[in-house]
Structure formats: C-alpha cells, structure tokens
NUTORZA-15469 format. One record per residue (C-alpha): x, y, z negated. Coordinates in pm, whole numbers, padded with zeros to 5 digits, always signed. Layout:
REM residues N
XYZ ...
This chain:
REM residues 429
+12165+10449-10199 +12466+10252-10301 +12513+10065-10607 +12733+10292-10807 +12893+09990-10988 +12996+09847-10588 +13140+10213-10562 +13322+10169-10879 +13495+09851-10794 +13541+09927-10477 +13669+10328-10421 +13922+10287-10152 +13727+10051-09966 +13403+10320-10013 +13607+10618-09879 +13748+10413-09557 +13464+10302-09463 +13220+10617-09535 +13497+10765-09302 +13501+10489-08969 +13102+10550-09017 +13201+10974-09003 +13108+11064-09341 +13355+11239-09559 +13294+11149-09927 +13490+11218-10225 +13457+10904-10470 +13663+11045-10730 +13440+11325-10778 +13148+11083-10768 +13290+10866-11026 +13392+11171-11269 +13030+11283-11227 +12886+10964-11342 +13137+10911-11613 +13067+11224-11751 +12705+11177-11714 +12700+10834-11910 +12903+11006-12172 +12624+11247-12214 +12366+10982-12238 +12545+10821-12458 +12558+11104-12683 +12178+11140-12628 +12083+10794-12744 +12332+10830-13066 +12085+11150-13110 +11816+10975-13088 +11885+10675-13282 +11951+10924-13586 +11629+11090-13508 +11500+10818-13541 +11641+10731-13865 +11543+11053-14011 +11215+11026-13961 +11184+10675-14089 +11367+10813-14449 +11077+11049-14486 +10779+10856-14349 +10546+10854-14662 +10718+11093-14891 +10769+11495-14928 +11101+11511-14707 +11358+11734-14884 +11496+12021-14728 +11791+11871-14624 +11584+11643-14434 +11401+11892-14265 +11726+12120-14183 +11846+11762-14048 +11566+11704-13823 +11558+12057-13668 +11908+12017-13581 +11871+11684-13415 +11612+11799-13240 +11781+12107-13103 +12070+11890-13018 +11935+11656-12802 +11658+11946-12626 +12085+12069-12553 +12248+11752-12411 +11894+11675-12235 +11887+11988-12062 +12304+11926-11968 +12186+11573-11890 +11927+11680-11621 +12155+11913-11441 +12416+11657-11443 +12151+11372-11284 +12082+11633-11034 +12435+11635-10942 +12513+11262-10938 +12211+11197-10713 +12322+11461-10465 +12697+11272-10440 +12546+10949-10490 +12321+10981-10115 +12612+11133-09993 +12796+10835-09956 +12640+10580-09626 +12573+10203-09656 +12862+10026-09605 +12909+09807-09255 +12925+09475-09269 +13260+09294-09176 +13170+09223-08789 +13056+09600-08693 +13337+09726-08501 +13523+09999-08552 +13409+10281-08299 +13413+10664-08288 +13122+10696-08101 +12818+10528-07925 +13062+10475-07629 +13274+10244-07835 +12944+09968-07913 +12991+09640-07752 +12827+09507-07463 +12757+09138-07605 +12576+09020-07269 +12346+09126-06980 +12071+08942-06891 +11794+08933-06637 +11845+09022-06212 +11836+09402-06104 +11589+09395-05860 +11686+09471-05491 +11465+09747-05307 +11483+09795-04936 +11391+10183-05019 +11516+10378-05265 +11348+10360-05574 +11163+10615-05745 +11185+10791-06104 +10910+10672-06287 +10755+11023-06286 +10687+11032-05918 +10501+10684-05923 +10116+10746-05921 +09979+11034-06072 +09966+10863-06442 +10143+11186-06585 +10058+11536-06600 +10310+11710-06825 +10225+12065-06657 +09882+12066-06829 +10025+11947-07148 +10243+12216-07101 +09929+12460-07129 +09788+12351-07474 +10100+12208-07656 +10448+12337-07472 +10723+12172-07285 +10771+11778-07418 +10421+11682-07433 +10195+11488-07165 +09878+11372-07081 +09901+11019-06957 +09628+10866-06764 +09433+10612-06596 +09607+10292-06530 +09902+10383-06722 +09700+10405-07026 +09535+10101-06956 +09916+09938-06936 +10015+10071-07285 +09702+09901-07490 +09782+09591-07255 +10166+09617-07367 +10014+09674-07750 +09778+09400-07739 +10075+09159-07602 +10275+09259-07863 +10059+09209-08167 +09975+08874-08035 +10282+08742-07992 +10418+08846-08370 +10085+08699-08468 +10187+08349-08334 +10351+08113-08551 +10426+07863-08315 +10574+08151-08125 +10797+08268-08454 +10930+07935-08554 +11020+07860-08227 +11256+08192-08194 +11373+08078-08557 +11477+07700-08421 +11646+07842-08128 +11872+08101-08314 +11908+07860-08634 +11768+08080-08887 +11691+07962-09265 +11380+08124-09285 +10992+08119-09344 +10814+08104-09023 +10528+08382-09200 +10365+08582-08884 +10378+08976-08867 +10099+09182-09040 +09958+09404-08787 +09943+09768-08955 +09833+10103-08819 +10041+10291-09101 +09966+10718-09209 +10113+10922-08987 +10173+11161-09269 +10522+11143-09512 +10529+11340-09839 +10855+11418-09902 +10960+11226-10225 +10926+10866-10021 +11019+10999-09683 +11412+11094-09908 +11377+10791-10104 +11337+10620-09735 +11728+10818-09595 +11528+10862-09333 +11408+11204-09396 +11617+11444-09086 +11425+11737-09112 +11679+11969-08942 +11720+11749-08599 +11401+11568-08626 +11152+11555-08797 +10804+11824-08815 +10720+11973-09137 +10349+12071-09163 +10454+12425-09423 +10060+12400-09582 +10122+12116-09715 +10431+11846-09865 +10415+11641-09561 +10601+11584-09258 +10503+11396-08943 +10611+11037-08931 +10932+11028-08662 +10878+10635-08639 +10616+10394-08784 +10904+10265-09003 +10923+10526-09211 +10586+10494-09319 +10595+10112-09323 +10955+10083-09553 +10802+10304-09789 +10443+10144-09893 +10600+09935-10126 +10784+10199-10294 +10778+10180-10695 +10679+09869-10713 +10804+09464-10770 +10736+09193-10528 +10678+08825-10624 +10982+08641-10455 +10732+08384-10342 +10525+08696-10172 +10870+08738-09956 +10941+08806-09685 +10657+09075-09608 +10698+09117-09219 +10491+09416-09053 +10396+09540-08694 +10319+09891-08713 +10171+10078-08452 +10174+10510-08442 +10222+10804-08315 +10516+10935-08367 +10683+11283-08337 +11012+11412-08297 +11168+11789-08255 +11442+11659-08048 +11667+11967-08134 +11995+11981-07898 +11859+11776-07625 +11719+12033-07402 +11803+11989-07084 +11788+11570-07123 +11501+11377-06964 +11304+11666-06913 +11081+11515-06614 +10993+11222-06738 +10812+11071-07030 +11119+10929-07163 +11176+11184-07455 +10914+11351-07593 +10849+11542-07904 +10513+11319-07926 +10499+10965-07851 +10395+10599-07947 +10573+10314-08087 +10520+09941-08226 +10747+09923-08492 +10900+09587-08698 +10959+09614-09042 +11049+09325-09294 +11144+09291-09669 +11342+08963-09782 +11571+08870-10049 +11942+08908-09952 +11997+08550-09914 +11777+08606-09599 +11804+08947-09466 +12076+08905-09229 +11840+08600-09021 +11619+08829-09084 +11789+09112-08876 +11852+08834-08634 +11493+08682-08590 +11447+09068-08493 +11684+09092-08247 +11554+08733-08078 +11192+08907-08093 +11323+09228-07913 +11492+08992-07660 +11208+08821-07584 +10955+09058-07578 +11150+09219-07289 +11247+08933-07137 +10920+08838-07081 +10841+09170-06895 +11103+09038-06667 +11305+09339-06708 +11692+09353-06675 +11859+09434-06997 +12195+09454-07183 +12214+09352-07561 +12532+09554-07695 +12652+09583-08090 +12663+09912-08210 +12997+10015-08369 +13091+10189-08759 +13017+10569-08570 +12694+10470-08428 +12506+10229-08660 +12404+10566-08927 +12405+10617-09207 +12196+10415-09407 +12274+10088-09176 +12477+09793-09270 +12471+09657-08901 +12277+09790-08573 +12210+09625-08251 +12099+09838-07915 +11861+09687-07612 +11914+09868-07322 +11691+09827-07046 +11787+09895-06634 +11648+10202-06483 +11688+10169-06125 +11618+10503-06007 +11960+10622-06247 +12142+10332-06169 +12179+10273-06526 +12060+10095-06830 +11875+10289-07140 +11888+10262-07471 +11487+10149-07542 +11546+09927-07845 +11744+09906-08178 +11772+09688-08425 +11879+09825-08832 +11945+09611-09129 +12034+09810-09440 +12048+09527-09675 +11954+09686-10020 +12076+10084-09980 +11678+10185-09865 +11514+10012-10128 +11716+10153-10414 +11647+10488-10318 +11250+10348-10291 +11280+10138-10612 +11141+09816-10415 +11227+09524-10621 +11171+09159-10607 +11090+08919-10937 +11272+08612-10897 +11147+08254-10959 +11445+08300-11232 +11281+08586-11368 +11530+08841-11221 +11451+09152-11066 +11645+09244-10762 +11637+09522-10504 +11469+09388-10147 +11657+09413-09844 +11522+09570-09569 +11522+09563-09216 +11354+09766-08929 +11370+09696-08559 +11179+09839-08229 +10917+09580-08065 +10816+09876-07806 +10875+10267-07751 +10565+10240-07510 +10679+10555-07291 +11032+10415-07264 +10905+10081-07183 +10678+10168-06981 +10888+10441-06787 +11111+10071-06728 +10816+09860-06648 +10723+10146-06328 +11076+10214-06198 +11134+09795-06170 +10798+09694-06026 +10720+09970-05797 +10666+09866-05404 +10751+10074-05134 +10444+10206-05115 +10419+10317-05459 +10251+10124-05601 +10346+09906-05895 +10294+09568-05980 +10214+09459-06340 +10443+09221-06514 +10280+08829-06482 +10235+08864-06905 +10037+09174-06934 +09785+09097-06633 +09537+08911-06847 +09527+09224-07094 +09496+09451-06781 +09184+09295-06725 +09259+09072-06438 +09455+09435-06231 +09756+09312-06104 +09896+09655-05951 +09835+10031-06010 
C-alpha cells in the first residue's frame, strides 16, 4: 500500500500517475474516507478516555447511580462509533489498495508493453546453415500428449536429458548467488553501496493463505492464480510470493539487513486469456518451475539493490552464452505494485524473435506495508523494508532458449560450456 500521508501531500501527483500506470483512482474520495475515519477515532478515544475516568471515580467505593447511568452510556457509545469505525476501516482499506505504487522519476511514460525501452542487446545470434527448430521438436524431452491424459492441456512430462539440464541449470544457479567473491564483484562493476551478503538458498511452501498472499498485492486470483476451495489456500504463482511474505508481522534488526533469498518452486498459473499462445511448447504452462530472487533492505539501499539484481540476471544468462536484450519497462507495464521494472528477453531463433524470460520489480516500501515488515534502526526507529523481487531462471523458458540456440543440424544439442560439469561430464543431448 501507499503511505496515506504521501497521498495526502501529494493528490495531483497520486491521480496522474495512478493514471500513466492505467489505474483510475479517486483521491478525493480516499482522503474524505480517511478524514472521516480519524474523526471517528477520535471520537472513540475521547470515549474512552472518559471511560476511563469513570471507572477510576468509583474504583473502591459504592458508585452512585449517576455513575452507573454514566458508564452504561459510555459504553453503548463507543460499542456505536466502534461498530461505524469498523465499517469505515473496511472502506478506507478497499480505496487505500486501490491506488498502485508510484513510478519512480526515470520509468517512462508508456501505454503499453510495446512502449518499454530497449536499453541494449547483447550477445551474437547464432548463424545455422539449416533452419532451426522450435524447441519442441528437439529430442523427445517432452511429452505434453500424455500430460494431456492425467492433467489437461498446459501440462507436460519432461524427460531424460532435459531433466538432467534443469537440476544442472538449478545447481549453477544456487552456486553462483552462494559466491561472495562472485557478488562483490557484480557490486564493484556496477558501483553499488552495498553489503556483499550471499543469497540464502530456500525451497519456500508452495501453499498461500489468503491474508499474506493480499497483504503481498500479489494475490490475482481471477487471471492467475489456483484456489484449492477445501481449504484458505491458493497455489503459489511464483516463489516470490511465498518468499516476500515470511517475514510478514514482524521487525528486522537493521544490522540483520539486507536478507537476500534464492527460492526454488513449483509454480502454477491459470493463464486465463492466453489460449491459443505457446500452445506447443513448454513455454507457458499452467505448471512450471522457477528460481526466484527476493531481497529486503532499507531504502537507502533498495534501488542498488534492484540493480545488483538486474547485473545477476545479466550474468546468469550471459554466461549461458545466450543472445539477449535488456529493455526498461514503461508506467503501463511495470504493475501495479512496482516502483520500477526491468525485462530480459532472450533470442528464440526458431521465431526470429526475442522473449520475455526475465523481470526485474522493485516496489520500494508499498509490499511491506501491506505485510507489516519493518526494520529497527540503529537509531531506534522503525521503518517499513523495501523490497525487491527479480527472476534468476523460469527453467522451461530458459531452457526452451538454451535448445533452440545450441541445437546442431542433426538435432542434437550442445550444452552450454557452464552447465557441463553439473551435467555430469554430457556435453550434448
């Protein structure tokens, strides 16, 4: 959420740029909601305070019947206003999530995702004397049809080698965020004034009840996200929504910050409205496994923060040797919780194009108010975290990329130079 005093000072500002990120908010209303609700507990503390006062003037004597009369109607007073005051906290909640994070000054203005910013391309497309193949028709690592059987359309079996390649990608992964040498050389390069702490590996519940996953803004349950109707719980969509939230209600020692995570799930997704979209691959589908980043800093730091991310991303798929572009999202396209988002887009060759298979969110402190995740100060004062999240690998996505830019005209496909020592020594599938 945003902090309601920012919205106060800053209304205009609030309602332009709620609408360059699409949301329509009305601040007035918001404001005349949380006026009237501070009247109220206003009203309800004056109550109180003569409650209390009432029953101190009779504590150890007979009260008079005045006293008593006086008491009862207190009391009936404030069970009133209480009862006003809950509806009205209801309310101001509802408008109060309503209204997005704001950008931060360098997101661009943008309508849409086709409005982000390509900020550079990096790596060489490779050059096939043959035309290359969709990663689906490479080997038989995926059979989708029998999925098809036992779970519906969206769902795969993936086999052999190519599972072998995804615990090969993990273990690479967790290693390398495990490596300070590694981490305080990406901070030196991009000049970032921050702790060199490595990532905690975590494999996080795959399970959301539905207080934290709201607290989180995360929570899409319409477009996205599976509800399981026995129970409160809902599938995680992403291991970040299950890693921003385990601190939730509670205060962190500044000195414990930041708190930097790996988290490593399966995730789900009902991807409503795309049917008809990467239906033959393993590209989208409703179940799937990711290696999440999550970190929790002051807001001194959480913009290198967001940045060490970003050099993580780039190097992780650099080092796969695949082609990829590096574009800032725009106002339309960073959602709605986000203060700033940045896209990785790797190069399919068989579509001649590059896909989206990495983003980058920082949402300064709008997620942890709605968790109540708080840091204690050396000064003693308590402040809300900020928080960023950040994809180190979406293994079908990445691994769709790794087997459309190695394959050989054969069909075969050769493993990237990194991950051959966690294949075991295989060099090709």
């Amino acid at each position: 959420m945003l902090d309601i005093q920012y919205i106060k000072d800053n209304p205009e500002k609030v309602s332009q740029k709620s609408k360059e990120k699409g949301y329509v908010v009305d601040v007035a209303n918001l404001l005349k909601i949380d006026e009237a609700r501070r009247s109220l507990n206003a009203q309800v503390d004056e109550l109180r305070h003569k409650r209390k006062l009432n029953s101190e003037n009779i504590r150890n004597k007979k009260p008079t019947e005045i006293e008593i009369n006086d008491g009862k109607k207190i009391k009936k007073e404030i069970a009133a206003l209480e009862e006003k005051l809950n509806k009205i906290d209801l309310e101001y909640l509802v408008e109060l999530k309503k209204v997005p994070n704001m950008p931060l000054d360098d997101v661009v203005y943008g309508q849409s995702e086709d409005e982000n910013v390509v900020v550079k391309e990096v790596g060489e497309k490779p050059k096939f004397d043959f035309a290359p193949k969709a990663h689906q028709e490479l080997g038989e690592f995926i059979d989708k049809e029998r999925a098809a059987k036992i779970a519906g359309s969206r769902f795969a079996y993936l086999k052999g080698d190519l599972v072998k390649l995804q615990f090969a990608i993990v273990s690479f992964v967790i290693a390398s965020l495990t490596d300070e040498v590694l981490i305080a050389k990406l901070i030196k390069e991009n000049k970032l004034n921050i702790d060199t702490k490595v990532f905690m590996p975590i494999i996080p519940p795959a399970m959301i009840k539905t207080e934290p996953y709201q607290a989180s803004a995360r929570l899409n349950a319409e477009e996205v996200t599976y509800k399981i109707e026995q129970d409160d719980l809902w599938l995680n969509a992403s291991a970040e929504h299950s890693l921003c939230t385990m601190y939730m209600d509670e205060i962190i020692e500044e000195a414990e910050l930041p708190l930097r995570f790996v988290g490593y799930s399966t995730s789900f997704r009902r991807e409503a409205g795309t049917y008809g979209k990467d239906m033959e691959g393993i590209i989208r589908l409703h179940q799937f496994d990711k290696l999440e980043m999550e970190v929790l800093s002051t807001g001194e730091t959480g913009l290198d923060e967001h940045k060490l991310l970003v050099a993580i991303q780039e190097y992780l798929v650099s080092k796969l040797g695949l082609p990829y572009q590096l574009l800032d999202k725009c106002t339309a396209d960073i959602g709605k919780p986000n203060a700033k988002g940045v896209d990785i887009n790797s190069w399919f060759p068989s579509q001649e194009t590059y896909r989206e298979t990495h983003t980058a969110d920082y949402l300064t402190d709008y997620q942890a108010r709605g968790l109540k995740i708080r840091a204690r100060r050396s000064s003693g004062s308590i402040e809300y975290v900020h928080t960023n999240d950040a994809t180190a690998f979406a293994l079908g996505r990445i691994m769709a990329a790794i087997l459309e830019n190695n394959q050989t005209k054969d069909g075969k496909v050769n493993i990237p130079e990194v991950l051959i020592d966690y294949m075991g020594g295989i060099k090709q599938i």
